[in-house]
C-alpha positions as CSV (number, residue, x, y, z in Angstrom):
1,X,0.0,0.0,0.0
2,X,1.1,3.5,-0.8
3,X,1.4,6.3,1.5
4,X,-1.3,9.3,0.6
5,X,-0.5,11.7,-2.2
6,X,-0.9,15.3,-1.4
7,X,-1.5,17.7,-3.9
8,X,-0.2,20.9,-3.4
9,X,-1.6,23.2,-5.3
10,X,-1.4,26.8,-5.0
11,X,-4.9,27.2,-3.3
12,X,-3.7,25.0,-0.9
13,X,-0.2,27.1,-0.3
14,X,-2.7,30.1,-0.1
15,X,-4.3,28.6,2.6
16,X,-1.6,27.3,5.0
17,X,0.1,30.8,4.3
18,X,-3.2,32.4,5.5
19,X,-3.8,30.5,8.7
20,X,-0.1,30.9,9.6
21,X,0.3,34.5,9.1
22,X,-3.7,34.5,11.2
23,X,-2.0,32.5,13.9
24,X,1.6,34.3,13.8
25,X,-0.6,37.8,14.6
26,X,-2.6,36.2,17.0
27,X,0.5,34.7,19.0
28,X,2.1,38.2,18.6
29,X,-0.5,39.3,20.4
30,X,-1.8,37.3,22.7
31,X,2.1,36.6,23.6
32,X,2.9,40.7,24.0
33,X,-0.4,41.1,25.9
34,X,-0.9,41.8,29.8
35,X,-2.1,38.5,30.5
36,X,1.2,36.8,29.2
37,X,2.8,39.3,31.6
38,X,1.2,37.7,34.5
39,X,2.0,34.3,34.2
40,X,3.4,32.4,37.7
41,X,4.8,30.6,39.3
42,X,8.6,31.6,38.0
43,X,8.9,28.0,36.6
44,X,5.4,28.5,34.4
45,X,6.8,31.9,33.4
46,X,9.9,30.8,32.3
47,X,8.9,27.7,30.1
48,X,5.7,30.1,29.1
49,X,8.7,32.8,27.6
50,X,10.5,29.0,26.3
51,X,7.2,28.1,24.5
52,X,6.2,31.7,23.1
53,X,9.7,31.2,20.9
54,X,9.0,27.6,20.2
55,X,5.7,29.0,18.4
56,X,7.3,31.6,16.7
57,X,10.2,29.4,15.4
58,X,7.4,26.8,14.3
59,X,5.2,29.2,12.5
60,X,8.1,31.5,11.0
61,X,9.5,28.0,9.6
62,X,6.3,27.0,8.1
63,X,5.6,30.9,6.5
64,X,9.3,30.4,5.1
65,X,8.5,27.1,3.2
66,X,5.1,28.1,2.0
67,X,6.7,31.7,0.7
68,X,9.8,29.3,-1.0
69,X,7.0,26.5,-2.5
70,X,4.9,29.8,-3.5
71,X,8.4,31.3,-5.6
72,X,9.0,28.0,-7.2
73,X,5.1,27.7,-8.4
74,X,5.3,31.4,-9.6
75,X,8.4,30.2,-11.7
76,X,10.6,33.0,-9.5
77,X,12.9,29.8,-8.3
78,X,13.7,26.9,-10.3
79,X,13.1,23.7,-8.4
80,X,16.6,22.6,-9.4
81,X,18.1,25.9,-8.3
82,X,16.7,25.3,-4.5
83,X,19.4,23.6,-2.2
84,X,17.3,20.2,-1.2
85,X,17.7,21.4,2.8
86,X,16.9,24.9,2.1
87,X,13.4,23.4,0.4
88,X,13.1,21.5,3.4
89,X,11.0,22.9,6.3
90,X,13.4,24.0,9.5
91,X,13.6,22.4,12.8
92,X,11.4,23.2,15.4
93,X,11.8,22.3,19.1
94,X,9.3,19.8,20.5
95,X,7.2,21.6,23.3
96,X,7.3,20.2,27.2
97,X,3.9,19.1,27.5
98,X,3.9,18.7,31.0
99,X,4.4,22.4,31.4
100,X,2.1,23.7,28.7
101,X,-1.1,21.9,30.6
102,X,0.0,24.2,33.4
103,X,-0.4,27.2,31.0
104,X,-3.4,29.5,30.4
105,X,-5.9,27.8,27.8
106,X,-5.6,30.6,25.5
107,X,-1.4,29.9,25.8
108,X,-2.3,25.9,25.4
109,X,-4.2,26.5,22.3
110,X,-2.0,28.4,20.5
111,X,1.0,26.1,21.3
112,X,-0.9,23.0,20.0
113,X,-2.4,24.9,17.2
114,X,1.2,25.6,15.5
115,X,2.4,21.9,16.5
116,X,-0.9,20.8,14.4
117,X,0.2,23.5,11.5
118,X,3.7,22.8,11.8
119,X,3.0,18.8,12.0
120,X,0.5,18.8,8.5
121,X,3.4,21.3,6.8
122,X,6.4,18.7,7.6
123,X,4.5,15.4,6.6
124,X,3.8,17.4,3.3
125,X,7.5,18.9,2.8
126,X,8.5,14.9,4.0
127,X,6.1,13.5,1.0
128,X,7.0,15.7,-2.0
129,X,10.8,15.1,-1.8
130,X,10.4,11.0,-1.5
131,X,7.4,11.0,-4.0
132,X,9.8,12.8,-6.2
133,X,12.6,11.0,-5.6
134,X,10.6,7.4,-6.0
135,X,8.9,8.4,-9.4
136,X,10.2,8.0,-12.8
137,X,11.1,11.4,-14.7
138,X,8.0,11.5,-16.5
139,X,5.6,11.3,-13.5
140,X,7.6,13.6,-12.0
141,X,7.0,16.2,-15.1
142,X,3.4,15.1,-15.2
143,X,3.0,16.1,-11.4
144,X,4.9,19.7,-11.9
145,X,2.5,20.3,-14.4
146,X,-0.3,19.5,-12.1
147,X,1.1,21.8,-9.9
148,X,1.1,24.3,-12.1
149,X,-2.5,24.4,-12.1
């Protein structure tokens, strides 16, 4: 059996840009506000400030790879051109769990919100570059023009 094919189409890069660059100004926010100010105990508060990066590193990762896979559709990058682990979505540092359920539920939910985005982006990245590599060159022509589309 074959693992899923994902078609990424443009609409679709439109969308995941959308609901990150919605979530990276509500995390901006919601991060910069009052209430984020008053966060304790000192342990909370310090994995809370630990966690607000670990959003913005997961979200600013996943706007970068949308904006690259958006400049190769729009023929502004040439797939070959692209380095293979600059096309690849970044690292992002896995969040303590056990602290986050001592967070705020507005904190909690934007944490798991950019793991989720962050999670769908990276098993998409992970399937285009081995469904590229396993198919012959005309598949792999076929699907670019798909994409185009």
């Amino acid at each position: 059996m074959h693992a899923p094919q994902y078609q990424i189409t443009p609409k679709l890069i439109d969308g995941l840009y959308t609901e990150a660059m919605v979530l990276a100004d509500e995390a901006r926010s919601y991060f910069d506000s009052d209430r984020a100010r008053q966060i304790s105990p000192a342990d909370v508060a310090v994995a809370f400030s630990c966690e607000s990066l670990k959003v913005t590193t997961r979200l600013m990762h996943v706007i970068a790879w949308l904006l690259n896979q958006k400049a190769i559709r729009a023929g502004e990058i040439h797939p070959s051109d692209v380095m293979h682990e600059l096309d690849e979505l970044g690292y992002a540092p896995a969040t303590d769990d056990w602290m986050v359920q001592r967070m705020p539920d507005e904190a909690r939910t934007l944490i798991m919100t950019s793991e989720d985005l962050y999670y769908r982006v990276q098993r998409m990245s992970s399937h285009i570059y081995t469904d590229q590599e396993n198919q012959p060159e005309p598949h792999r022509l076929i699907e670019q023009l798909r994409r185009s589309f």
